[in-house]
N, C-alpha and C positions, 0 to 999 in steps of 0.2 A: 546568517539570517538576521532580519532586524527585528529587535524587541518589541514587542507588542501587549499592550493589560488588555485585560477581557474587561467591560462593562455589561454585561449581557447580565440578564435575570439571577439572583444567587440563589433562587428558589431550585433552578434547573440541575444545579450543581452539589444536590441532594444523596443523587441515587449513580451507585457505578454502573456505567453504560453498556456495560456487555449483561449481568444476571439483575437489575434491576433493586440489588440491596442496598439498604441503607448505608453512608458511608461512616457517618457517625457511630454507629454500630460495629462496624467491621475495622481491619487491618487491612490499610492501604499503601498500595505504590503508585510511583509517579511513572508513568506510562510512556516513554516514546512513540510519536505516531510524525513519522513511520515507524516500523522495528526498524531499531537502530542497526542489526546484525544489516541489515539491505544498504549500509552506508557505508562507504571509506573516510579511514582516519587520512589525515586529520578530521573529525567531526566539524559542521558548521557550528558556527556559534548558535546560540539561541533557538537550540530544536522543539521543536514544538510538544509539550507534557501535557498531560491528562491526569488526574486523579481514577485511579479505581483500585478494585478490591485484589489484596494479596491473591487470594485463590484463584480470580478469573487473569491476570497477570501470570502465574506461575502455570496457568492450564494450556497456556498459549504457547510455551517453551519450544514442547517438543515440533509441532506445525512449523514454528517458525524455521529453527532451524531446519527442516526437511526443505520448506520453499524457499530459502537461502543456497543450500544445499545443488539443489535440482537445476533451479535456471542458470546457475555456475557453471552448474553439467554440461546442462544443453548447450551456451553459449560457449565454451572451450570443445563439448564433444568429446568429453571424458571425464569421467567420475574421480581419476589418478589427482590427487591433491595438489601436486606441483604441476599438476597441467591447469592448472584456475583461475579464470583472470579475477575473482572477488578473492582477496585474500582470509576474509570471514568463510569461506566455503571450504577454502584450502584446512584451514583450521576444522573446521566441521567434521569435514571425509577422512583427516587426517587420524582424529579422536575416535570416531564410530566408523569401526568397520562394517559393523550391521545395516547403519544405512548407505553406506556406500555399496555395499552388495545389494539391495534393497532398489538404492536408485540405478544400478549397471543392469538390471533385469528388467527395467523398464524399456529398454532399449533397444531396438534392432535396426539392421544392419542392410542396405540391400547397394547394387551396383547400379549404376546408371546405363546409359548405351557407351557410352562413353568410357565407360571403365572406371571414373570416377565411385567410392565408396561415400554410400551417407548415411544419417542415423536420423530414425526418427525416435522421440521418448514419448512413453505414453503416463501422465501427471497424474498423480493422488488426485483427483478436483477436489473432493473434501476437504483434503488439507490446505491445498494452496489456496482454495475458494473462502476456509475459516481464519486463515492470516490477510485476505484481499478485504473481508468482511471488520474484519480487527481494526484494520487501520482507516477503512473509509468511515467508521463510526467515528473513532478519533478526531478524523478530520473535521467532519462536521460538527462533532462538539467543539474543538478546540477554535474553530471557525467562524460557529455560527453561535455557541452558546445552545443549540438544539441535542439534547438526550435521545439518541433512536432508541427505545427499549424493544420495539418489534421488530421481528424477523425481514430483512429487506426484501420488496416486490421482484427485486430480478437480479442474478450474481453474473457478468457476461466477460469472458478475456479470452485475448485473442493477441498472435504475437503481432506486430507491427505489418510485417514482413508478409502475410498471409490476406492484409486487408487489402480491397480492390483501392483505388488512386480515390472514389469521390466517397466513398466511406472511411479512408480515412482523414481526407479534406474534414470532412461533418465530425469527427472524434477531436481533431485538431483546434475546431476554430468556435466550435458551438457551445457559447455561453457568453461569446464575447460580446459584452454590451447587450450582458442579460436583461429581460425588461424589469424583472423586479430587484431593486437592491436591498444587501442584507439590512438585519433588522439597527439600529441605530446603535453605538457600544459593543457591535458585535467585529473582533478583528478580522473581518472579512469585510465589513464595510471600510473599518481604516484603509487596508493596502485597497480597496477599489479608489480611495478617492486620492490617495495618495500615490499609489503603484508600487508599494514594498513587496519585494521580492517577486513579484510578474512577468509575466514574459506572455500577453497576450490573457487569455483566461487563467493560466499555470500559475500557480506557488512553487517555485524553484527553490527545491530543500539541497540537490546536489545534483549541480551540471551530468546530464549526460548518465544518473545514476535513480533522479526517484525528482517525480515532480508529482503534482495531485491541483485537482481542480474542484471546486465546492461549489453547485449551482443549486437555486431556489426559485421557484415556477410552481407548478404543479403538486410538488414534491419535491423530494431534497437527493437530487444527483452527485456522487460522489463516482470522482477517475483519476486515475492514477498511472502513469506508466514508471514501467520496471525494468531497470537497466538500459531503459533506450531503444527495450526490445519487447516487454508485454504489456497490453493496454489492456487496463479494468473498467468498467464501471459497475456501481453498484447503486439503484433507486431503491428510493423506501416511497410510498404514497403521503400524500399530503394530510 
């Protein structure tokens, strides 16, 4: 990815974005947004970091890995470590046998007419909803220079694969040539006028693996698809 400074307010860059404390005050880490565990090595260059609080970084562990974990699942159709096409998942189910039993009882099993065997998994939403919520704050700070401290107006994801054709057209294409642009120093308006690392509305962090979109209108929309296979978004009001 291409390097990018923030000029955006330093006023903003105060308080950690997930519990709203002081950073000055507190013990901090530098945040990947995305979680990084949602990426294959080699890593991109220049991943996009956040500053926040040791405690709200280290409370996020376990979520993450379970939603790493899971859609590995779903997308291989087995929990069995060496059946995983994310090599971070393999590693995950490989070390915790508890949630690999955990995520295999999520799951069941039925035939088709056909004779065909399929699985459907039913997801923690909490958990995977507080790693979806993790990272589209991220974004937006890292993006916009905007702090969400409030709880977002709506958490929605959905695999790809489940969307009808003209909703997912509107997931795909809606933001492009948003009417309002970001605010001036903020790296969301660089790559608009430049086009770093874009692909239509998208910020492409890793082909075919994790891409995310930052829109401001109304309020501040954050989307993200997952593996190529789950689409988020997440609003906050204006």
């Amino acid at each position: 990815m291409e390097p990018l400074s923030c000029f955006a307010d330093d006023r903003n860059k105060t308080w950690c974005i997930h519990c709203g404390g002081t950073l000055v005050s507190l013990k901090t880490n530098r945040d990947h947004v995305p979680t990084k565990k949602l990426l294959r090595t080699p890593y991109p260059n220049n991943l996009p970091v956040v500053e926040i609080c040791a405690a709200c970084n280290e409370s996020f562990s376990l979520d993450e890995q379970y939603a790493v974990a899971f859609l590995s699942a779903v997308l291989s159709g087995s929990v069995d470590p060496q059946a995983q096409l994310h090599p971070a998942a393999a590693g995950i189910l490989l070390k915790n046998e508890k949630l690999r039993v955990r995520i295999d009882k999520s799951r069941t099993s039925f035939r088709t007419i056909s004779g065909e065997t399929r699985h459907r998994w039913a997801p923690e939403r909490e958990r995977i909803d507080r790693v979806i919520v993790k990272n589209a704050r991220g974004h937006a700070f890292y993006e916009l220079g905007e702090p969400l401290l409030v709880p977002p107006k709506s958490v929605w994801l959905c695999p790809l694969v489940a969307m009808k054709p003209n909703e997912r057209i509107d997931f795909e294409v809606s933001g492009d040539g948003a009417a309002l642009w970001p605010e001036v120093g903020s790296r969301m308006l660089q790559r608009a006028v430049a086009g770093l690392d874009l692909e239509g509305p998208w910020v492409v962090v890793q082909k075919d693996i994790y891409r995310y979109s930052v829109m401001e209108d109304d309020g501040i929309r954050v989307r993200s698809v997952v593996f190529d296979y789950l689409a988020t978004e997440v609003e906050w009001d204006a």
